[in-house]
ChimeraX commands (.cxc) that place a marker at each C-alpha (Angstrom):
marker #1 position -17.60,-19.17,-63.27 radius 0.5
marker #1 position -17.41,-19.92,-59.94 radius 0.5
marker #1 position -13.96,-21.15,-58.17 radius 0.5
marker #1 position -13.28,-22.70,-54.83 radius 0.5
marker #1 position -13.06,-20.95,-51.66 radius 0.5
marker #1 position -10.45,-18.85,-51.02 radius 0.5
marker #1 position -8.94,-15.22,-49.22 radius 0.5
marker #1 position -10.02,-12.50,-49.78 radius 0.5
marker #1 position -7.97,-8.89,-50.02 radius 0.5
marker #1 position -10.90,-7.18,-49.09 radius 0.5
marker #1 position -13.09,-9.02,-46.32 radius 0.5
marker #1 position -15.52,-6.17,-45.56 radius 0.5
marker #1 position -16.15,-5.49,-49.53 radius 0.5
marker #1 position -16.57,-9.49,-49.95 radius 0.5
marker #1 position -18.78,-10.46,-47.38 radius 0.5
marker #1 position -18.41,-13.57,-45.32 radius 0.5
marker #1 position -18.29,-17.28,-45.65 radius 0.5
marker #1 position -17.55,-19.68,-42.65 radius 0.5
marker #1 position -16.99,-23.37,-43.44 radius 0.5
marker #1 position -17.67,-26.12,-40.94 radius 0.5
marker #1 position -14.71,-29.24,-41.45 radius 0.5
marker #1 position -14.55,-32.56,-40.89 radius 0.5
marker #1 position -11.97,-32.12,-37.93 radius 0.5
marker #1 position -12.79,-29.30,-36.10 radius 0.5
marker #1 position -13.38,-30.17,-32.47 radius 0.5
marker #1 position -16.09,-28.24,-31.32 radius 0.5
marker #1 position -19.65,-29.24,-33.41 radius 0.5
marker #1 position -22.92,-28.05,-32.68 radius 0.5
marker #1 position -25.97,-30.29,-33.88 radius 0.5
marker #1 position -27.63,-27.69,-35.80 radius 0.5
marker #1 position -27.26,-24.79,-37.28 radius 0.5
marker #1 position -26.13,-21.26,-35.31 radius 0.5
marker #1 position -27.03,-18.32,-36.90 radius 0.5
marker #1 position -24.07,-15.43,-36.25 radius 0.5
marker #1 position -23.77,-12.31,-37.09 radius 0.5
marker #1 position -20.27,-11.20,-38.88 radius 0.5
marker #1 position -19.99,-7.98,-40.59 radius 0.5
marker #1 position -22.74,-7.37,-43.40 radius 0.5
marker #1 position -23.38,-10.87,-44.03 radius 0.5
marker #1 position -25.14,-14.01,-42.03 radius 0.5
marker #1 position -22.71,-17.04,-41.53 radius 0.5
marker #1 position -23.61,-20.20,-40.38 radius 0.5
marker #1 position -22.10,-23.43,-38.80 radius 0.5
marker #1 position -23.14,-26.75,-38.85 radius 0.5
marker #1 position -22.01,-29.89,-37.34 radius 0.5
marker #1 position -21.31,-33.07,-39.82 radius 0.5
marker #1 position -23.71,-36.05,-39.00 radius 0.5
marker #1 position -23.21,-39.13,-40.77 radius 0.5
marker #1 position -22.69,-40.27,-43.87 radius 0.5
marker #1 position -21.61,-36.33,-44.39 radius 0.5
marker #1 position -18.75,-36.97,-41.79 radius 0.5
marker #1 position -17.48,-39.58,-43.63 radius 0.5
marker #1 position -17.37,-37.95,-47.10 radius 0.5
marker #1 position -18.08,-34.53,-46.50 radius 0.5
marker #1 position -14.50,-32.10,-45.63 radius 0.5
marker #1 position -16.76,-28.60,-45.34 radius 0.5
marker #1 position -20.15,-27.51,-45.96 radius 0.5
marker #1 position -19.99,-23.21,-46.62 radius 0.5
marker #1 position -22.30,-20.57,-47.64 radius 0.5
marker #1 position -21.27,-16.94,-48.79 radius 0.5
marker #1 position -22.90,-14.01,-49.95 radius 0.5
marker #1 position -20.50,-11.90,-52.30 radius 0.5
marker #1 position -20.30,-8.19,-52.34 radius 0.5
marker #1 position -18.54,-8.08,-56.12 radius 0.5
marker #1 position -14.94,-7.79,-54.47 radius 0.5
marker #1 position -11.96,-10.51,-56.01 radius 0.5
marker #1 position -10.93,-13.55,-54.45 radius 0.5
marker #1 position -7.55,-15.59,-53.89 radius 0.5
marker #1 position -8.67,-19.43,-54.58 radius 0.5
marker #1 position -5.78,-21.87,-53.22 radius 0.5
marker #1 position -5.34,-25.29,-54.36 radius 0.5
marker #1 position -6.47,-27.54,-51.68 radius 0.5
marker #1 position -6.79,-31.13,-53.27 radius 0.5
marker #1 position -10.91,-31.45,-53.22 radius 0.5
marker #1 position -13.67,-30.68,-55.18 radius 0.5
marker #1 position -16.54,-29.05,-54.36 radius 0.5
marker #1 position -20.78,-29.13,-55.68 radius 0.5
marker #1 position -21.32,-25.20,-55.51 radius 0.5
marker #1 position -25.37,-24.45,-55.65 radius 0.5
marker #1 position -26.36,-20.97,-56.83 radius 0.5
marker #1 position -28.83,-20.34,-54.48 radius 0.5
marker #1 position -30.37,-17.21,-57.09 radius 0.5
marker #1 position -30.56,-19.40,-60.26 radius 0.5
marker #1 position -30.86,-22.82,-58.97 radius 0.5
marker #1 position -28.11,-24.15,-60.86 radius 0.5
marker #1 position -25.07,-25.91,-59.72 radius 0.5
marker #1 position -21.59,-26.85,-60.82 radius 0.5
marker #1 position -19.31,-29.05,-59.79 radius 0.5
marker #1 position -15.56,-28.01,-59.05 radius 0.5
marker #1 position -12.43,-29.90,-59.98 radius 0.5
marker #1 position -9.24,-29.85,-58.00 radius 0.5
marker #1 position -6.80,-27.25,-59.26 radius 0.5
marker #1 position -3.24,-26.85,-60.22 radius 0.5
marker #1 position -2.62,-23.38,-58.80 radius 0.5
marker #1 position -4.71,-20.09,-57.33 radius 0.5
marker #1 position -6.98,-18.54,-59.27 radius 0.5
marker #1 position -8.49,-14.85,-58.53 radius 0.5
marker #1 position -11.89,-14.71,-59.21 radius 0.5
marker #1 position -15.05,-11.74,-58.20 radius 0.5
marker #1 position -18.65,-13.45,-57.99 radius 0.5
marker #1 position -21.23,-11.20,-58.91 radius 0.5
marker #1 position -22.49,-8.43,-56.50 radius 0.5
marker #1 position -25.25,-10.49,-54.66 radius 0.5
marker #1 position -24.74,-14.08,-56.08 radius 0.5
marker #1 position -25.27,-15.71,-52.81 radius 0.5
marker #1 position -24.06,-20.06,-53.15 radius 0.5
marker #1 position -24.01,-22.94,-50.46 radius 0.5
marker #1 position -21.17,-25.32,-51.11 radius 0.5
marker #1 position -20.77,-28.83,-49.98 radius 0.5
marker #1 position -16.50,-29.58,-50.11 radius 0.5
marker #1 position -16.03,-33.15,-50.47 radius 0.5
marker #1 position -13.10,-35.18,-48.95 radius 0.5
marker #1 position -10.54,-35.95,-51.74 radius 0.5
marker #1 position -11.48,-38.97,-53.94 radius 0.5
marker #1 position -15.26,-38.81,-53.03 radius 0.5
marker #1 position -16.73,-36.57,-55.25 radius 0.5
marker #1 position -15.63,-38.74,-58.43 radius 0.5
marker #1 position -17.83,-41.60,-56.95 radius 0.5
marker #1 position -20.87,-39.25,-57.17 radius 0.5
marker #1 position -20.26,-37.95,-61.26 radius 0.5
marker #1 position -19.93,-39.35,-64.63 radius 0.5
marker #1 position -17.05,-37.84,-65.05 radius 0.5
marker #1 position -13.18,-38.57,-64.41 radius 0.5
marker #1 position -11.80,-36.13,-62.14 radius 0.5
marker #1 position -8.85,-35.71,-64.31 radius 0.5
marker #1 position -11.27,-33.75,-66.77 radius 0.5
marker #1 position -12.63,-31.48,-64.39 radius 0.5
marker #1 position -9.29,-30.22,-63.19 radius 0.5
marker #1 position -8.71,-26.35,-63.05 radius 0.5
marker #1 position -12.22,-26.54,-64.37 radius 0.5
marker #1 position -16.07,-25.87,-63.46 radius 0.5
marker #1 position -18.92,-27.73,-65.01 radius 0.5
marker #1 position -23.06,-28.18,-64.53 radius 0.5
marker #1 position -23.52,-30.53,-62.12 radius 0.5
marker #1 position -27.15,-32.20,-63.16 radius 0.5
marker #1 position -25.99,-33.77,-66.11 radius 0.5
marker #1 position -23.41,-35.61,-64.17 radius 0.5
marker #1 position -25.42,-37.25,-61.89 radius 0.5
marker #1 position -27.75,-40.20,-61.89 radius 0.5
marker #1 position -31.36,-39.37,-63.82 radius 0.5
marker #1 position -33.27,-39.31,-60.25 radius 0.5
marker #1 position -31.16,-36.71,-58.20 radius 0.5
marker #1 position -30.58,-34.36,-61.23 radius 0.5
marker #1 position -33.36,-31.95,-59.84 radius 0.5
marker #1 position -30.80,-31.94,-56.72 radius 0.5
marker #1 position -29.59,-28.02,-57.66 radius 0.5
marker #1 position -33.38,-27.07,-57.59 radius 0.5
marker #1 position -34.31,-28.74,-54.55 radius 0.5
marker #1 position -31.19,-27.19,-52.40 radius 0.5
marker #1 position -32.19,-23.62,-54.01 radius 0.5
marker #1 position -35.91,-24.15,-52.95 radius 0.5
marker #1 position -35.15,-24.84,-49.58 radius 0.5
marker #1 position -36.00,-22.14,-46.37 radius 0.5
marker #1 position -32.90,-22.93,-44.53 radius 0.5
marker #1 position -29.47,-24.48,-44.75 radius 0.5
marker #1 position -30.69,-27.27,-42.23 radius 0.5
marker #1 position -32.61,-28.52,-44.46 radius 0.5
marker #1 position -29.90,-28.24,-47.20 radius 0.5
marker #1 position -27.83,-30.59,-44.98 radius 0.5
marker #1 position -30.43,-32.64,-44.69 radius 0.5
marker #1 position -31.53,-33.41,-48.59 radius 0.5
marker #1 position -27.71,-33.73,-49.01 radius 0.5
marker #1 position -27.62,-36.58,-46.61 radius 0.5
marker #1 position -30.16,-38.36,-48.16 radius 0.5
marker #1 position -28.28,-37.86,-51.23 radius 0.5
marker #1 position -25.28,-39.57,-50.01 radius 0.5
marker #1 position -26.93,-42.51,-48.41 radius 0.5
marker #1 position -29.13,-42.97,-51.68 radius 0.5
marker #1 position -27.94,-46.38,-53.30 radius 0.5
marker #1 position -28.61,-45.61,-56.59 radius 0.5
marker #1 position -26.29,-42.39,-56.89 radius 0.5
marker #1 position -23.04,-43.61,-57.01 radius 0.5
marker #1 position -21.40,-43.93,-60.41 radius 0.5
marker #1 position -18.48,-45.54,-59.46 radius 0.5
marker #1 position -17.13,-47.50,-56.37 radius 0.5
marker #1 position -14.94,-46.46,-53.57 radius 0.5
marker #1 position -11.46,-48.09,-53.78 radius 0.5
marker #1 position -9.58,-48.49,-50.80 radius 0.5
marker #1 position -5.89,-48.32,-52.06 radius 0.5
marker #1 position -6.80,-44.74,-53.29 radius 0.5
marker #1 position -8.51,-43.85,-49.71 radius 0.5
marker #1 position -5.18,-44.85,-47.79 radius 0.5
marker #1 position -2.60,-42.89,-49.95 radius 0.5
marker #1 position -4.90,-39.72,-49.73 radius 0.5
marker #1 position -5.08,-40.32,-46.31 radius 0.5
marker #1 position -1.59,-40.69,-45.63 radius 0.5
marker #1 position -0.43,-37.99,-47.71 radius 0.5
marker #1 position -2.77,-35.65,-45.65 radius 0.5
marker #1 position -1.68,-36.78,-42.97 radius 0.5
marker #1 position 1.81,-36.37,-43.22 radius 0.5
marker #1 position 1.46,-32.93,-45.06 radius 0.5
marker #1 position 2.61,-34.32,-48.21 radius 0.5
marker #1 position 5.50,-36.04,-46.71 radius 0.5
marker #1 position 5.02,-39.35,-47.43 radius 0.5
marker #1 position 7.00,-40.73,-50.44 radius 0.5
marker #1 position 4.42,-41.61,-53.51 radius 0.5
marker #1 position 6.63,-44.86,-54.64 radius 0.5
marker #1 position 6.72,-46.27,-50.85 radius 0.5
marker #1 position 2.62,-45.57,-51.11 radius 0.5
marker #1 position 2.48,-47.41,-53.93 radius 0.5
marker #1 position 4.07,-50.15,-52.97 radius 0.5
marker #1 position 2.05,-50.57,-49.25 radius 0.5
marker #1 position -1.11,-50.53,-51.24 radius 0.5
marker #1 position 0.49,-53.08,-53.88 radius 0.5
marker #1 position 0.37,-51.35,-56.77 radius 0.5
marker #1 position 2.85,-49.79,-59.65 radius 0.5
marker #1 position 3.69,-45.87,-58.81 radius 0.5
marker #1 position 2.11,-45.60,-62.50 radius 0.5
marker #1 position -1.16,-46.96,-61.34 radius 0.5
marker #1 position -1.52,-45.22,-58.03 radius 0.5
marker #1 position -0.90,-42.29,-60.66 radius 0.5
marker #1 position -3.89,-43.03,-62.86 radius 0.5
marker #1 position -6.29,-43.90,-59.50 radius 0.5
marker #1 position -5.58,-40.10,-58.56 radius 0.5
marker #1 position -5.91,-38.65,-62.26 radius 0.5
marker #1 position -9.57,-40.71,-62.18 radius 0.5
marker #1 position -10.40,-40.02,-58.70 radius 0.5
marker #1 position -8.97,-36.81,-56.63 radius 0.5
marker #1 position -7.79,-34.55,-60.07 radius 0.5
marker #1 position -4.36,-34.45,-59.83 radius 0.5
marker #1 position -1.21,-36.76,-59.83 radius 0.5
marker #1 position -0.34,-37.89,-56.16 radius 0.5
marker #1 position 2.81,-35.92,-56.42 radius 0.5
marker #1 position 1.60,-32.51,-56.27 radius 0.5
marker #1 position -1.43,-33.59,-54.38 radius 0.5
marker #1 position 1.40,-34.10,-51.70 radius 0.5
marker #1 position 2.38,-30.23,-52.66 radius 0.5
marker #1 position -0.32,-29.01,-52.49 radius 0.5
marker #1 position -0.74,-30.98,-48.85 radius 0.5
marker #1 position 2.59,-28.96,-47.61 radius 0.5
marker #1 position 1.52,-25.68,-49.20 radius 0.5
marker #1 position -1.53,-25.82,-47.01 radius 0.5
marker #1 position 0.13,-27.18,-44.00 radius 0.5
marker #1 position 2.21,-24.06,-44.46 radius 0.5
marker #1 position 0.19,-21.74,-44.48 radius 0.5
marker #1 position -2.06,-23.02,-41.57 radius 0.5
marker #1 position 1.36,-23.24,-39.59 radius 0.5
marker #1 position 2.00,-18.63,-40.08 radius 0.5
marker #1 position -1.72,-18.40,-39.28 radius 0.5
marker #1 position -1.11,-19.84,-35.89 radius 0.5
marker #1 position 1.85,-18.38,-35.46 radius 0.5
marker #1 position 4.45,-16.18,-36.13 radius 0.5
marker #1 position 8.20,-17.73,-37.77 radius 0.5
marker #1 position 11.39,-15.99,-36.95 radius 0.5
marker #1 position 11.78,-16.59,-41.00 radius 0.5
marker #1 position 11.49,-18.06,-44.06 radius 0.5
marker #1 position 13.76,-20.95,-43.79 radius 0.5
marker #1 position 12.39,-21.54,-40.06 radius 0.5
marker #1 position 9.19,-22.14,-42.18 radius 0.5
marker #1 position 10.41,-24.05,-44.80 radius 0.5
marker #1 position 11.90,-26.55,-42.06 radius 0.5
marker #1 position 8.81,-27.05,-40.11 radius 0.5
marker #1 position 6.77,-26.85,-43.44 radius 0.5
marker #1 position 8.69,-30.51,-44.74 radius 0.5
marker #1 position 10.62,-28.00,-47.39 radius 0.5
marker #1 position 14.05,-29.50,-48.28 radius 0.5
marker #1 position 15.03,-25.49,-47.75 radius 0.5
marker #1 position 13.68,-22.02,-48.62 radius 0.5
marker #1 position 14.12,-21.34,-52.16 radius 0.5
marker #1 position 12.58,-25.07,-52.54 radius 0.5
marker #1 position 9.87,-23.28,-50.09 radius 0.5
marker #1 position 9.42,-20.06,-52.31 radius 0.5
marker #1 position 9.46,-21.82,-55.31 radius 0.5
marker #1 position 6.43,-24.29,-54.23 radius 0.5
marker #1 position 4.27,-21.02,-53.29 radius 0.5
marker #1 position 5.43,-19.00,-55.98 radius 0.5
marker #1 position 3.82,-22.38,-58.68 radius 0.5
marker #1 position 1.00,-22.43,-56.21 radius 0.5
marker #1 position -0.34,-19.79,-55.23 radius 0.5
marker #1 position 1.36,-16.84,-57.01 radius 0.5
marker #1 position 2.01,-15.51,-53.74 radius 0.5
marker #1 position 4.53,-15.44,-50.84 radius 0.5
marker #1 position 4.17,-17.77,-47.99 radius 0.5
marker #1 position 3.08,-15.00,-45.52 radius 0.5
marker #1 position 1.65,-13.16,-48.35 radius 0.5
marker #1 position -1.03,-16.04,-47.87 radius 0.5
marker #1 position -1.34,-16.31,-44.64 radius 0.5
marker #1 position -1.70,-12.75,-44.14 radius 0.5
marker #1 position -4.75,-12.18,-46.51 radius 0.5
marker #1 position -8.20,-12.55,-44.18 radius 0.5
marker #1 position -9.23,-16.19,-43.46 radius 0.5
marker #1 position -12.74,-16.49,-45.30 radius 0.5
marker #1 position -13.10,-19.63,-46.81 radius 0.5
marker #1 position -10.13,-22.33,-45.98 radius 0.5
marker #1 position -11.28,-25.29,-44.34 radius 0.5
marker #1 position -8.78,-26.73,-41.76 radius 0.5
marker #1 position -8.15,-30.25,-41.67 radius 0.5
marker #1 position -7.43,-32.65,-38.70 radius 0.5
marker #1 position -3.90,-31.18,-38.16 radius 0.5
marker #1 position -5.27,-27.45,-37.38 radius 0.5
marker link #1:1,2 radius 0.2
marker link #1:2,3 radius 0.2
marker link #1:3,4 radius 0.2
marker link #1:4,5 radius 0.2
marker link #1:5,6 radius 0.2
marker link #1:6,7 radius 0.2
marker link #1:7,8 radius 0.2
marker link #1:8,9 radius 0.2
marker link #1:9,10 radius 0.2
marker link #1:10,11 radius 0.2
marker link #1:11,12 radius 0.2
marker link #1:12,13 radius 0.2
marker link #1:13,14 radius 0.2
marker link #1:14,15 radius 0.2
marker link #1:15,16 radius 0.2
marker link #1:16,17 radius 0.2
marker link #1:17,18 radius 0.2
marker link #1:18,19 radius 0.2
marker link #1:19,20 radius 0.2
marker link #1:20,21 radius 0.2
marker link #1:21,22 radius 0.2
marker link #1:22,23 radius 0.2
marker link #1:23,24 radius 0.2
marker link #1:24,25 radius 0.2
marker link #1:25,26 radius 0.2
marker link #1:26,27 radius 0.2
marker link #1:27,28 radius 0.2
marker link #1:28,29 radius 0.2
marker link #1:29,30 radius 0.2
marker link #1:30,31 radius 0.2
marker link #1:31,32 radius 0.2
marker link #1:32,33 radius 0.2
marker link #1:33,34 radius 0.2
marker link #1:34,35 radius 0.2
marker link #1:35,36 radius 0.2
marker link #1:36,37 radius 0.2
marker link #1:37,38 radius 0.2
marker link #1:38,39 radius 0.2
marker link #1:39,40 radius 0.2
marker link #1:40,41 radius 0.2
marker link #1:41,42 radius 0.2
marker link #1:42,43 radius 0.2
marker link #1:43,44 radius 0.2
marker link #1:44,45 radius 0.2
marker link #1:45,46 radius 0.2
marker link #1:46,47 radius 0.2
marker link #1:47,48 radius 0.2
marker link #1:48,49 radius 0.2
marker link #1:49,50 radius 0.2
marker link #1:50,51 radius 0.2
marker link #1:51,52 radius 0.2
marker link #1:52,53 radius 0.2
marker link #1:53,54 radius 0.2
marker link #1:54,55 radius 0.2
marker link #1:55,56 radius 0.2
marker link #1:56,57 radius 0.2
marker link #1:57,58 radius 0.2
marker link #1:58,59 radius 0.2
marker link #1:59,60 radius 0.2
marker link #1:60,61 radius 0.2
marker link #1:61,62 radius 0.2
marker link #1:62,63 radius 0.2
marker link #1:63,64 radius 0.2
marker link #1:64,65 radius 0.2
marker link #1:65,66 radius 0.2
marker link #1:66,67 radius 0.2
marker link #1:67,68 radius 0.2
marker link #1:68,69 radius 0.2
marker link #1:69,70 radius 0.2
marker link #1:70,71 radius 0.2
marker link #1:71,72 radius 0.2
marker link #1:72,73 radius 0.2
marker link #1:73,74 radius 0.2
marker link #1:74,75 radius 0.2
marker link #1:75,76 radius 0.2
marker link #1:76,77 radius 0.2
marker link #1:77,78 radius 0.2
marker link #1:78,79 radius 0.2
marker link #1:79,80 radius 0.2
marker link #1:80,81 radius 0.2
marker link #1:81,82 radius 0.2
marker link #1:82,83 radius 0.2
marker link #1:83,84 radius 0.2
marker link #1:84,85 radius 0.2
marker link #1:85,86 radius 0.2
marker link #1:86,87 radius 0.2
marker link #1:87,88 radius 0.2
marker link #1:88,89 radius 0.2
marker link #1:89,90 radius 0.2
marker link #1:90,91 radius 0.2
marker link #1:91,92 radius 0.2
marker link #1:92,93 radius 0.2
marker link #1:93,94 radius 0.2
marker link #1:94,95 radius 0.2
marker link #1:95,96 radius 0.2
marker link #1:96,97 radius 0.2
marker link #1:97,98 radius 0.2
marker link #1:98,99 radius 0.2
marker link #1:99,100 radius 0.2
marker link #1:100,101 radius 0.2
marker link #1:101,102 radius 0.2
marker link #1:102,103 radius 0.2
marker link #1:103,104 radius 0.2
marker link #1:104,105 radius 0.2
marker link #1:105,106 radius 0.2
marker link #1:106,107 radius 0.2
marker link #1:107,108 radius 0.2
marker link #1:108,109 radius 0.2
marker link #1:109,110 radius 0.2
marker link #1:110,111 radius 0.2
marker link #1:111,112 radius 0.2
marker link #1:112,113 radius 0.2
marker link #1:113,114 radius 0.2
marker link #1:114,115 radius 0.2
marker link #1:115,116 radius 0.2
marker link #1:116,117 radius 0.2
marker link #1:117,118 radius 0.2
marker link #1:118,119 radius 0.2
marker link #1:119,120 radius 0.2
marker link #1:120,121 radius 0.2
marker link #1:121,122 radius 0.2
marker link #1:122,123 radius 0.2
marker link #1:123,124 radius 0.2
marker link #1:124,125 radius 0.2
marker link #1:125,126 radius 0.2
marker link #1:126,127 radius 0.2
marker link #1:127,128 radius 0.2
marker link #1:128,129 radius 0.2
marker link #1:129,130 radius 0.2
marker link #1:130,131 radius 0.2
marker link #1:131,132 radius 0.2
marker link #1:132,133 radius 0.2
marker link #1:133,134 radius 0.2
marker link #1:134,135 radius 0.2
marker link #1:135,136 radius 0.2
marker link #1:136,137 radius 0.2
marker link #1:137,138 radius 0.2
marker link #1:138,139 radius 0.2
marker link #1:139,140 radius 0.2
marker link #1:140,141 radius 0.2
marker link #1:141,142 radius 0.2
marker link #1:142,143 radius 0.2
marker link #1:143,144 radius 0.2
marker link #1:144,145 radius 0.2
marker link #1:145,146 radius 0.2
marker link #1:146,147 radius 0.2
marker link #1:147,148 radius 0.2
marker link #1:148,149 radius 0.2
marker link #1:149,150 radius 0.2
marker link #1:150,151 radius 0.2
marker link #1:151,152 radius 0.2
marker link #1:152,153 radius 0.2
marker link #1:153,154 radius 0.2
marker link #1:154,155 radius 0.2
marker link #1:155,156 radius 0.2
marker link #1:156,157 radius 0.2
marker link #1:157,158 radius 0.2
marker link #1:158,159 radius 0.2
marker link #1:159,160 radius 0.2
marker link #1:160,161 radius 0.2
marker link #1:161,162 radius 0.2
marker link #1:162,163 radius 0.2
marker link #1:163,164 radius 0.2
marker link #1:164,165 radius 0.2
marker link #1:165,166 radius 0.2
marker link #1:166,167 radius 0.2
marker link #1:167,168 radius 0.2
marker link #1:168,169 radius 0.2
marker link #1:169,170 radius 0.2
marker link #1:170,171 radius 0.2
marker link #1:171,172 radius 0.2
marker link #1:172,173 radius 0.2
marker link #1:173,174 radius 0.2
marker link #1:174,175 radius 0.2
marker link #1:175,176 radius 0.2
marker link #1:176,177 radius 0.2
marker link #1:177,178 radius 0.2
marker link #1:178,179 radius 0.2
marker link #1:179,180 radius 0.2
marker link #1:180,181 radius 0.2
marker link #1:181,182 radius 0.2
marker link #1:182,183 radius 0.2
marker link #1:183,184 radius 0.2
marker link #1:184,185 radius 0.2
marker link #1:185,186 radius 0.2
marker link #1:186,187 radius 0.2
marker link #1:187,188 radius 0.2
marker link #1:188,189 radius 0.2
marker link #1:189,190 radius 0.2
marker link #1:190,191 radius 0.2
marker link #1:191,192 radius 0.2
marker link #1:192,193 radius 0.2
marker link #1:193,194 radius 0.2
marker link #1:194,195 radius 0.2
marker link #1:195,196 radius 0.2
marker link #1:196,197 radius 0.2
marker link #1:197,198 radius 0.2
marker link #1:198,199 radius 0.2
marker link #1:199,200 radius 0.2
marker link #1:200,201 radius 0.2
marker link #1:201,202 radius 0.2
marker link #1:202,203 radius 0.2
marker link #1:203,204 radius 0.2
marker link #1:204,205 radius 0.2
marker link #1:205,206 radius 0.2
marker link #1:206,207 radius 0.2
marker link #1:207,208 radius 0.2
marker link #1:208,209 radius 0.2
marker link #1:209,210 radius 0.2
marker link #1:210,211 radius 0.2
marker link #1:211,212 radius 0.2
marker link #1:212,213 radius 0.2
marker link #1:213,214 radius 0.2
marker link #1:214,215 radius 0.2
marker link #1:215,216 radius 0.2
marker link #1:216,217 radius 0.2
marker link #1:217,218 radius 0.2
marker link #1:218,219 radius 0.2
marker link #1:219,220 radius 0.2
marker link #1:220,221 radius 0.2
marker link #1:221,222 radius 0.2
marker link #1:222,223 radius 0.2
marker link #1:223,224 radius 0.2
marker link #1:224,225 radius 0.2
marker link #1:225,226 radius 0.2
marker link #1:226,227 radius 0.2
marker link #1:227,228 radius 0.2
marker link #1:228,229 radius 0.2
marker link #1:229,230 radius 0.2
marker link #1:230,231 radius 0.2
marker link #1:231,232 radius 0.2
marker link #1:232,233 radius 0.2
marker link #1:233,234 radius 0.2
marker link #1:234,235 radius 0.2
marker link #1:235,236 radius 0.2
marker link #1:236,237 radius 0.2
marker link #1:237,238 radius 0.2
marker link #1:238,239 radius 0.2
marker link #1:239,240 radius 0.2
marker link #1:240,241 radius 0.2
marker link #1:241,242 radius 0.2
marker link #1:242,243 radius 0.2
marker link #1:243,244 radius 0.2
marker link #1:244,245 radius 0.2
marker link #1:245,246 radius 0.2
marker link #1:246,247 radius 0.2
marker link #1:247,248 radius 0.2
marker link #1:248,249 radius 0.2
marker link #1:249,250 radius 0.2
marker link #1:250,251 radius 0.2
marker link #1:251,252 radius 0.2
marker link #1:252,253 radius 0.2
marker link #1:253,254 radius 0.2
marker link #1:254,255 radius 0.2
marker link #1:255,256 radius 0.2
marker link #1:256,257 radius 0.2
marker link #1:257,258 radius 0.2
marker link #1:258,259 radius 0.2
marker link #1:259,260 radius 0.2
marker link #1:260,261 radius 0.2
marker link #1:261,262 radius 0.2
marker link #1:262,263 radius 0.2
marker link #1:263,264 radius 0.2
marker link #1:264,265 radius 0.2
marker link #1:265,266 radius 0.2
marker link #1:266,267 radius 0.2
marker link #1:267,268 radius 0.2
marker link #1:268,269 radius 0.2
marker link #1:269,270 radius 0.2
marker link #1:270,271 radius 0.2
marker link #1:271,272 radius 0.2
marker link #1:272,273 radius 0.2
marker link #1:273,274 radius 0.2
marker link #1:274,275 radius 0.2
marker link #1:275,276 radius 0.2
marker link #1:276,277 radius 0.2
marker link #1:277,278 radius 0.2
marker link #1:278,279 radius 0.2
marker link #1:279,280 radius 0.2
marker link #1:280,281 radius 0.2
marker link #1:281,282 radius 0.2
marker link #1:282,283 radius 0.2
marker link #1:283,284 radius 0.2
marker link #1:284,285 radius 0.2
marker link #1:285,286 radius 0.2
marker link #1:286,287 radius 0.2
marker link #1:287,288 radius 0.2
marker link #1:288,289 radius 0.2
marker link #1:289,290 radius 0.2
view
């Protein structure tokens, strides 16, 4: 089973996987070949409609070594590029460790949170801490889609059948709701500071409802999607830079102190704070803030 990106305690044994996000500044329009380590990595900038639904699109190559997966809020279509397969990734609850196969080599497409739900026949709330095929889940004319990204030469033209995917009219199986859209985006935004109950009220619903929109579209309850938010934020604050300490962290980080700061990574991730942020940067996808 194959989990979300993650870090990796052994870079050179894993082989490399470089994500292109949503809100990275510099984009190319197609795709760079570079060369890191044993593995090829490529970059790719997001055109529309991927910019608008797509967070990271990621290829890797594993050499059999074990991963760190952190919680992130998304879900992701992963494609085995050997098998042509494909499963689609729920949001989780906490890291997982997981070691693809020696040689399984996958391109991932990392949706935005809340978008992926509009493309399956599924709730996201089942998927969560979970993996599942793909095909069955979507509508009867793109459920060749695995095959067709497996048979393709190049990631290019990956990109491309995915953006005819996501402009098709036919595959959505639900619609986008825009109360859902603004919390997520708010809650990213702030880092998970916003308050859910003050959310809930701008968008004009019960803090109950806005509870059940997130179970059905992002996977998790908007409450530790906002923990999750400031977990991340945290890290991606000690990779660019070193904190005198802990508490310094937990301050900057939104944490009400540092036990309340230890105790969120310790449910999350399993890990210390700079634990994370110290294992080699292979597969996280930095938002807007980074």
């Amino acid at each position: 089973m194959w989990r979300r990106r993650g870090c990796c305690p052994a870079e050179r044994a894993l082989g490399h996987l470089l994500t292109h996000s949503a809100g990275e500044r510099a984009r190319s329009r197609a795709f760079a070949p570079l060369r890191l380590g044993y593995n090829r990595a490529v970059s790719a900038a997001l055109p529309p409609p991927l910019a608008t639904t797509v967070d990271g699109i990621w290829r890797f190559q594993s050499l059999g070594a074990q991963c760190r997966i952190l919680p992130d809020g998304c879900m992701d279509f992963v494609f085995d590029l050997n098998s042509g397969t494909a499963e689609v990734v729920g949001s989780m609850t906490r890291a997982e460790l997981i070691a693809p196969p020696l040689g399984a080599r996958y391109f991932g497409v990392r949706f935005l949170p809340g978008v992926a739900a509009l493309l399956i026949d599924a709730h996201a709330g089942e998927l969560t801490d979970a993996s599942v095929e793909l095909a069955p889940l979507l509508c009867a004319e793109w459920r060749t889609l695995p095959e067709r990204v497996a048979s393709l030469p190049d990631d290019s033209a990956r990109v491309h059948t995915l953006e005819r995917f996501l402009a098709a009219a036919n595959n959505r199986r639900r619609v986008s709701d825009a109360r859902l859209t603004f919390a997520v985006n708010e809650l990213r935004r702030s880092a998970g500071a916003r308050r859910v109950r003050e959310l809930a009220r701008e968008v004009g619903v019960s803090e109950r409802q806005l509870e059940r929109l997130f179970d059905e579209r992002v996977g998790v309850r908007p409450k530790l999607f906002a923990r999750v938010m400031r977990m991340q934020h945290a890290v991606t604050l000690l990779r660019k830079r070193a904190l005198p300490t802990q508490a310094a962290l937990a301050i900057e980080a939104g944490y009400s102190d540092e036990p309340h700061l230890l105790r969120d990574f310790r449910e999350l991730t399993a890990v210390t704070p700079r634990e994370a942020a110290a294992e080699p940067h292979v597969g996280i996808v930095q938002d807007a803030r980074a």
